[in-house]
C-alpha positions as CSV (number, residue, x, y, z in Angstrom):
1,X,19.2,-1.0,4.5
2,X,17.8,0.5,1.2
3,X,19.2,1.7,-1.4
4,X,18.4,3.4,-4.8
5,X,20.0,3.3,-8.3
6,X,22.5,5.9,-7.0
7,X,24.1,3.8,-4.7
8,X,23.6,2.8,-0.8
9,X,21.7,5.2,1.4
10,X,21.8,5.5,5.4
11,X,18.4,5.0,6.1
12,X,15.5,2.1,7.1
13,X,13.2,2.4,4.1
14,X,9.4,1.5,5.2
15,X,6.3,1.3,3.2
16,X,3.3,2.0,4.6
17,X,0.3,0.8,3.9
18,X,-3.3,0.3,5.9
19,X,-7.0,-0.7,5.7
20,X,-7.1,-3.0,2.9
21,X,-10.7,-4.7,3.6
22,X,-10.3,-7.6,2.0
23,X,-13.7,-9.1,1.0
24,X,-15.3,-6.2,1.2
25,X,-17.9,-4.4,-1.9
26,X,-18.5,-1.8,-3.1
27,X,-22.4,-1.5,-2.8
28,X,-23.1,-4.7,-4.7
29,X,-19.5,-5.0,-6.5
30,X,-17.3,-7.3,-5.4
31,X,-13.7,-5.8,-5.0
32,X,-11.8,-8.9,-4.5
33,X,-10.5,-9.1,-7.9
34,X,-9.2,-5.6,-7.6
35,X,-7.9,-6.3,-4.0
36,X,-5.5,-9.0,-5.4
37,X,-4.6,-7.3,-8.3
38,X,-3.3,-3.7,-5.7
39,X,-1.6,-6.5,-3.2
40,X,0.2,-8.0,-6.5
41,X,1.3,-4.7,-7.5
42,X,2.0,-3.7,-3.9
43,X,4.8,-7.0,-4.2
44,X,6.3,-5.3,-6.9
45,X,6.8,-1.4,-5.2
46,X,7.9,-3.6,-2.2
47,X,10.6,-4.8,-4.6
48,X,11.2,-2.0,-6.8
49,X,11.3,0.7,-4.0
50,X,14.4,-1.5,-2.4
51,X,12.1,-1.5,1.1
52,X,12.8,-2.7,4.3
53,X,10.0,-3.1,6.3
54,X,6.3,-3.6,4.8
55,X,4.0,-1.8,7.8
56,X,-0.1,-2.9,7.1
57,X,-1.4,-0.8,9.9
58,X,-5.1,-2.6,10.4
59,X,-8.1,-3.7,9.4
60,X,-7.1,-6.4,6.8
61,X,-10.2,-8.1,6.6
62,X,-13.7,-5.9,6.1
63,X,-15.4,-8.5,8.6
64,X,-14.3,-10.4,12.4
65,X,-15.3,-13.5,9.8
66,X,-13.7,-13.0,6.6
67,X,-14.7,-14.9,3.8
68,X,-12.5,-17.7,2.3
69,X,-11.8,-15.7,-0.9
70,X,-10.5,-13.2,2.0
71,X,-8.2,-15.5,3.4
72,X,-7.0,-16.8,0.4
73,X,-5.9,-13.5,-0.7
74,X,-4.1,-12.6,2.1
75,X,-2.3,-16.0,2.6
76,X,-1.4,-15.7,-1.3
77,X,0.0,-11.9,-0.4
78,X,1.9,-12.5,2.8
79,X,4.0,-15.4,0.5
80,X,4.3,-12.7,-2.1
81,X,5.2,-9.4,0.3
82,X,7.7,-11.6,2.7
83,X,9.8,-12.9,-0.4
84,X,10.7,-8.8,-0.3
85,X,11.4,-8.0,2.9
86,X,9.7,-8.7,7.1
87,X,6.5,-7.9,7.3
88,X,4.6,-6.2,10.7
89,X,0.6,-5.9,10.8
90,X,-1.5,-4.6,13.5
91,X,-5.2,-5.7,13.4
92,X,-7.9,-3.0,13.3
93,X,-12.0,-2.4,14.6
94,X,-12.9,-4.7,11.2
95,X,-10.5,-7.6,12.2
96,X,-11.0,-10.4,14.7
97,X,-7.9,-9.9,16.7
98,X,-8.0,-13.3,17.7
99,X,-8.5,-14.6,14.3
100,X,-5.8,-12.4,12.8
101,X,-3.0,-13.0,15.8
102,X,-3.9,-16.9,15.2
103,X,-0.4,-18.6,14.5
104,X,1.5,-15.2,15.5
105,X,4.7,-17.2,16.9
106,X,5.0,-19.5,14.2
107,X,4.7,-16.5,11.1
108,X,7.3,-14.6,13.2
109,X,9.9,-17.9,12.2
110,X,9.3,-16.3,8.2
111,X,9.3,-12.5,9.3
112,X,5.6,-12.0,9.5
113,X,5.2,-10.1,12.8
114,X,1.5,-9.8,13.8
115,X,0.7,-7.9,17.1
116,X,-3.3,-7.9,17.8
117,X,-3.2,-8.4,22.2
118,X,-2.3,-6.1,24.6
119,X,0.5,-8.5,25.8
120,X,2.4,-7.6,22.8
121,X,2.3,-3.6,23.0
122,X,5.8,-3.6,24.7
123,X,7.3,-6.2,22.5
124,X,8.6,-4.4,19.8
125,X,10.1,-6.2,16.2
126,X,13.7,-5.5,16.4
127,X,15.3,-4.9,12.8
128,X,18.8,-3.5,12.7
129,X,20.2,-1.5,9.3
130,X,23.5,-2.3,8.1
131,X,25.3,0.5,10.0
132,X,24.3,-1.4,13.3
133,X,21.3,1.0,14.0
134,X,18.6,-0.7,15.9
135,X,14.9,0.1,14.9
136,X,12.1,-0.8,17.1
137,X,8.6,-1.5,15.4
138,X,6.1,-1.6,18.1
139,X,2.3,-2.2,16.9
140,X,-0.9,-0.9,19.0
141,X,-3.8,-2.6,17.4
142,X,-7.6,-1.2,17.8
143,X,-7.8,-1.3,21.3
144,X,-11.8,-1.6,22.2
145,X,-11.8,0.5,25.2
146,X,-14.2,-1.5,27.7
147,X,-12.6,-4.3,26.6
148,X,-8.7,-3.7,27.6
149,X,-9.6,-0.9,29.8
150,X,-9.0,-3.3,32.6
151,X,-6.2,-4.8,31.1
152,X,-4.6,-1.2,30.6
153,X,-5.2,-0.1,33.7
154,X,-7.1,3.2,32.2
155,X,-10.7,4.9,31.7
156,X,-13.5,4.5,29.7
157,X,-12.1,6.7,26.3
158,X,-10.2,6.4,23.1
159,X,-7.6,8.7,24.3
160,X,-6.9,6.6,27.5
161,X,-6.1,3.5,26.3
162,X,-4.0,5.1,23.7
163,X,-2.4,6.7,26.4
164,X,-1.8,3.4,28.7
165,X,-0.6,1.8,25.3
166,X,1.7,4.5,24.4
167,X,3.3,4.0,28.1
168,X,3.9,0.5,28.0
169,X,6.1,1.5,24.2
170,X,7.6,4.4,26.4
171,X,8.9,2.7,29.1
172,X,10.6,-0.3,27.0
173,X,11.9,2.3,24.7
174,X,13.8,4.2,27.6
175,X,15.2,1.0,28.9
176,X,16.2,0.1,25.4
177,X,18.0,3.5,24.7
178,X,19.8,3.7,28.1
179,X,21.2,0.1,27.9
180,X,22.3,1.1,24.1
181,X,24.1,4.7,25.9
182,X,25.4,2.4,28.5
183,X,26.8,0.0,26.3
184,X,27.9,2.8,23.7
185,X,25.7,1.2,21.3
186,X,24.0,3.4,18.7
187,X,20.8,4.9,20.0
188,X,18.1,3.2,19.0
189,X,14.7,4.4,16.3
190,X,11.5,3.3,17.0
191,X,8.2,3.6,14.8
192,X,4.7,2.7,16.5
193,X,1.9,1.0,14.3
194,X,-1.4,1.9,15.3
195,X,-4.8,1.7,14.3
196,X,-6.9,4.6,15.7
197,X,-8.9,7.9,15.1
198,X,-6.6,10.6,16.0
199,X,-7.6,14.5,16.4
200,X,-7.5,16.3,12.9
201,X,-8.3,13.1,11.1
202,X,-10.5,13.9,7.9
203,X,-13.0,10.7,7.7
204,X,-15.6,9.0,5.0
205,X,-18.5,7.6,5.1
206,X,-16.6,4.7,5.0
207,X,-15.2,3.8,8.5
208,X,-16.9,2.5,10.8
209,X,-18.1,4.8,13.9
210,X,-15.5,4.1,16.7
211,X,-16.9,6.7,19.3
212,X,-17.6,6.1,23.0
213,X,-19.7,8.3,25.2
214,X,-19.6,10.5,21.9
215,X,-16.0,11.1,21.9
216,X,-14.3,9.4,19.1
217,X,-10.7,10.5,18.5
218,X,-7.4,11.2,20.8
219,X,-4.9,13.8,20.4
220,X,-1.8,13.1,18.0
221,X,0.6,14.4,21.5
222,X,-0.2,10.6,22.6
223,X,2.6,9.3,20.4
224,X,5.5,11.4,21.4
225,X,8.5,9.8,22.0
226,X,9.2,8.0,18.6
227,X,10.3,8.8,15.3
228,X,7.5,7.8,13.0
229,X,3.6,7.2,13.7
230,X,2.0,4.5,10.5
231,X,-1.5,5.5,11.5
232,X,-4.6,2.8,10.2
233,X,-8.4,3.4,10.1
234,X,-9.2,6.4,8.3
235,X,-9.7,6.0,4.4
236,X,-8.0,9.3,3.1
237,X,-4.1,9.7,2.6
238,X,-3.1,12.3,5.4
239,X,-0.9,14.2,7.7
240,X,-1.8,15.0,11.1
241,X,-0.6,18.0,12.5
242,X,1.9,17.5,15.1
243,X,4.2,20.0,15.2
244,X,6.2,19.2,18.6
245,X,5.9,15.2,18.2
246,X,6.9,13.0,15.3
247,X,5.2,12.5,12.1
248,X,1.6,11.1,12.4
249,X,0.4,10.0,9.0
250,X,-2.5,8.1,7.4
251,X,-1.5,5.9,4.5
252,X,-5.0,5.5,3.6
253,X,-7.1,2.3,2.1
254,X,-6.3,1.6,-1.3
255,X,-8.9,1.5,-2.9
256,X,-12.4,3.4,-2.4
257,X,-15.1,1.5,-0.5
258,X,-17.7,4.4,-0.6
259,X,-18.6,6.9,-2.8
260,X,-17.5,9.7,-0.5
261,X,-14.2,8.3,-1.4
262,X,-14.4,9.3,-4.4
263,X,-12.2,12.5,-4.5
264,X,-9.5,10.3,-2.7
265,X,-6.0,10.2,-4.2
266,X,-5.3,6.2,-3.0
267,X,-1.6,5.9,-2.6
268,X,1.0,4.3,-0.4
269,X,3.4,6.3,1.7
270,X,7.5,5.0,1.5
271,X,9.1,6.4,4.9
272,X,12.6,6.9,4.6
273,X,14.0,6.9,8.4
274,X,17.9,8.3,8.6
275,X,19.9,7.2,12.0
276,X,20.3,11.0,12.8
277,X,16.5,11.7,13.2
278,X,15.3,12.7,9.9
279,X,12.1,11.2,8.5
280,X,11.1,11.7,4.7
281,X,7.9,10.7,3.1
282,X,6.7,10.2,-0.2
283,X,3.8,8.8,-1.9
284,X,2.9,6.4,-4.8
285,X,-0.3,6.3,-5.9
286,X,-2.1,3.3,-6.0
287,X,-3.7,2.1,-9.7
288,X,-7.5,2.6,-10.0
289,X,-9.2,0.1,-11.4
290,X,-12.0,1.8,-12.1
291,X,-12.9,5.6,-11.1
292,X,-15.8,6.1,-9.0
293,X,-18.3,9.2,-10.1
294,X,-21.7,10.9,-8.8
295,X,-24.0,12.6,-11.0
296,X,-26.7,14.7,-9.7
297,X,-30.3,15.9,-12.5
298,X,-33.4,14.9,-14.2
299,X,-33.4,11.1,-15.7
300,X,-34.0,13.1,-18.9
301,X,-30.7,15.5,-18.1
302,X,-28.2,12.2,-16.9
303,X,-29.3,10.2,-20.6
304,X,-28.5,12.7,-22.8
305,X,-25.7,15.8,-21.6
306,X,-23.1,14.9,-23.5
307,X,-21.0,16.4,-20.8
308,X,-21.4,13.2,-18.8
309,X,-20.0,10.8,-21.3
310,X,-16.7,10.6,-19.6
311,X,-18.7,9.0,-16.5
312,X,-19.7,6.5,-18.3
313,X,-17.2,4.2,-17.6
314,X,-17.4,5.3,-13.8
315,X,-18.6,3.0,-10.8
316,X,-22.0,5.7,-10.8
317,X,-24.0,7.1,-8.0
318,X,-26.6,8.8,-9.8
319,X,-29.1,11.0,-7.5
320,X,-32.4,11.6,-9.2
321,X,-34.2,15.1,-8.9
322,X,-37.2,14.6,-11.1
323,X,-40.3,16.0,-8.9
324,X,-41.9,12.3,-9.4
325,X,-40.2,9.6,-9.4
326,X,-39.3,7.9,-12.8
327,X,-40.1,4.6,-13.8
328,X,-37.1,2.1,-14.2
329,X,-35.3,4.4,-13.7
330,X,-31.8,2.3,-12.5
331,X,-32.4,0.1,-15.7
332,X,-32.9,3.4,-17.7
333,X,-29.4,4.7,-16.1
334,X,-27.4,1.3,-17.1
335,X,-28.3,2.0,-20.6
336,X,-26.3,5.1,-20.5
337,X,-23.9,4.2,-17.3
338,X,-23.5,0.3,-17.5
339,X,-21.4,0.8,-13.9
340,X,-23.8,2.2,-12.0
341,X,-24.4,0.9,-8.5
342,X,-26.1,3.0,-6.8
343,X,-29.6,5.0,-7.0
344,X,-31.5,7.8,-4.4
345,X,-34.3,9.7,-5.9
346,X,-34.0,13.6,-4.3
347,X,-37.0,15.3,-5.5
348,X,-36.3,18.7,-6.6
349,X,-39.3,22.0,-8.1
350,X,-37.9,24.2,-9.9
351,X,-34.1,23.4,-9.2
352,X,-35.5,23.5,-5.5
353,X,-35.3,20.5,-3.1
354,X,-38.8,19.3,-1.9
355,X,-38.1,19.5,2.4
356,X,-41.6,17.6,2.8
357,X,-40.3,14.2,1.6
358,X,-39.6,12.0,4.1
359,X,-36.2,10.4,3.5
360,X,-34.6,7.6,5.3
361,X,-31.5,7.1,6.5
362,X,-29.2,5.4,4.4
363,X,-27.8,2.3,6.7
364,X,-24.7,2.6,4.2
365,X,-23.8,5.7,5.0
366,X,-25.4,6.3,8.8
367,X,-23.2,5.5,12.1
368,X,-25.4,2.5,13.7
369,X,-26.3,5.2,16.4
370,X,-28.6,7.0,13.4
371,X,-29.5,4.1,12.4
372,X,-31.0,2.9,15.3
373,X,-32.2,6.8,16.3
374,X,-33.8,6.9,13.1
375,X,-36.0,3.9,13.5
376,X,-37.3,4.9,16.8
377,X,-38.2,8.1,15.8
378,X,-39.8,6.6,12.6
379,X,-41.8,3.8,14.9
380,X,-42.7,5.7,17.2
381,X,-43.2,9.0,15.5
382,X,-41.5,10.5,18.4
383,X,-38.0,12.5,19.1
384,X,-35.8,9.8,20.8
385,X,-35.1,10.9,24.5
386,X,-31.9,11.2,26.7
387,X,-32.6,7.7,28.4
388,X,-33.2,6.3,25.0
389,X,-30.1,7.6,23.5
390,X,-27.9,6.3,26.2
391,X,-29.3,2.9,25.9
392,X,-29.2,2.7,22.2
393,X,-25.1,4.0,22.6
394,X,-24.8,1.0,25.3
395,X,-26.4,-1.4,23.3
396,X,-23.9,-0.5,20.4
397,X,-21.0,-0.6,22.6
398,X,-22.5,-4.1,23.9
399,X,-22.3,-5.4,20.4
400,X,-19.0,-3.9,19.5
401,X,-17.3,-5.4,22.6
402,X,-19.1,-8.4,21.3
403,X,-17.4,-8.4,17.9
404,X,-13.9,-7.5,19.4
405,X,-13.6,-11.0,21.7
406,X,-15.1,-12.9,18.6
């Protein structure tokens, strides 16, 4: 049980925490310096906040194959986060769930609890506070729907298998709370961990498309019947509105892997959890190690407004308007902006965008469905048709699945 410089409060402390990507860049920036740097400081909030539990609720690795400096990082982390306190991870739609669960029974001996299989929905981490108050950690990892569908018993949708999931943590939660009432035990908590886009979720450009059939989230109701909901897979710190179930809440990615992140406040969220009910959150924000910045004019505008000069020590996006496009112009920018990454040209005439030029879709930003939509209709100079677009959806649902059982 926590407690602050006060003295000793009645309450499981959490920290939550989600989608840290490891490996992963920004454009062509490497991030992994900056990744170990947040995961060393995260160590020392662990410590300093007095936590209990560390909840990392999905995609810990950017790729199903992480890279070695990847794996290093989070080997060195998991020795670093476990000196403070147990730690439970769930793996998300980036993460091999095979790859991550590797070992799960033997990390479990040093309090690293990893849940990525469907087997392990109903087996929740049991962690009891110092009053004798049992909490129940149960972790739902990114559940692929054609993949456990059969497994779950449920349709073809997001919201199904959430459901299924949520039914299996339902059913060993009643049978946990009416031995404890039997027994005159004290009635047990229980938080879910669970990587998944849920209805009211504001996303980025940078998750990646998780939709089936065209329906892509499930409704926050699907988690009622616990006390606290560490949510992973959307990018942004929030809330989600549930006002007759428990908390729902996105701790968001640490750091920004897009520039449509780029208004994000990057914290972590500290869930106090009392043995009477109550639930209290706060956030800590998360140190930037570098801010991230777009700037929109003419070449000749972006080198010389003085206005700008606090963006030039910003990771830059700069968007080019001139009505022809200028040469060098990326070398021209670093003289100015010696962090910029990335470069569109928009032509503008007269502060007016040119609708003529042919622009194509950005495979950094797109969902692989307008991607793929995109170069058909650019190949073929044609509209893609119904047929097509339900083969190019299977064919990315074919390759997803793919990914999953890697």
């Amino acid at each position: 049980m926590a407690a602050t410089a006060e003295g000793a409060r009645e309450a499981m402390r959490l920290l939550h925490t989600s989608d840290w990507h490891l490996g992963r860049f920004l454009t062509t920036v490497s991030l992994v310096e900056h990744q170990r740097d947040f995961l060393a400081w995260l160590a020392d909030q662990a410590k300093e906040q007095q936590v209990d539990v560390i909840l990392v609720s999905g995609d810990v690795h950017d790729r199903a194959i992480p890279s070695v400096d990847a794996v290093q990082i989070f080997e060195d982390s998991l020795v670093s986060l476990v000196a403070v306190c147990p730690v439970i991870l769930i793996s998300g739609n980036h993460d091999s769930a095979a790859r991550l669960g590797f070992a799960a029974e033997l990390l479990a001996a040093v309090k690293v609890h990893l849940r990525s299989a469907v087997r392990d929905i109903d087996r929740p981490v049991a962690i009891t506070d110092r009053e004798g108050v049992p909490y129940f950690f149960y972790g739902i990892p990114y559940l692929e729907p054609e993949v456990v569908r059969g497994e779950l018993g449920s349709e073809k949708s997001h919201a199904a298998v959430l459901t299924s999931a949520m039914d299996l943590v339902r059913a060993d939660l009643t049978t946990r709370r009416q031995s404890a009432a039997l027994n005159g035990a004290p009635e047990p908590r229980a938080v879910v961990l669970a990587h998944a886009f849920i209805t009211g979720g504001t996303s980025s450009e940078s998750e990646r498309d998780v939709s089936v059939g065209g329906v892509a989230d499930a409704p926050a109701s699907v988690f009622d019947g616990v006390d606290y909901v560490a949510l992973g897979h959307l990018h942004g710190p929030q809330d989600i509105t549930n006002p007759d179930g428990p908390p729902v809440r996105y701790s968001g990615s640490p750091l920004a892997y897009s520039f449509s992140e780029e208004s994000h406040l990057k914290s972590i969220s500290i869930v106090d959890l009392d043995a009477s009910g109550g639930v209290q959150v706060t956030t800590i924000p998360v140190p930037v190690p570098r801010s991230l910045r777009t700037v929109t004019g003419n070449i000749d505008y972006l080198l010389s407004d003085p206005g700008l000069v606090d963006a030039e020590d910003c990771w830059l996006r700069a968007i080019i308007t001139d009505p022809r496009r200028p040469e060098n112009p990326m070398e021209r920018i670093r003289q100015r902006f010696p962090h910029a990454i990335d470069l569109s040209w928009a032509p503008h005439v007269d502060g007016v965008p040119l609708p003529q030029v042919d622009r194509l879709v950005d495979p950094a930003h797109a969902t692989p469905f307008e991607v793929i939509t995109a170069f058909v209709e650019h190949v073929t100079s044609l509209e893609v048709t119904a047929d097509e677009e339900v083969l190019i959806r299977d064919s990315i649902e074919r390759v997803r699945q793919a990914e999953a059982l890697a």
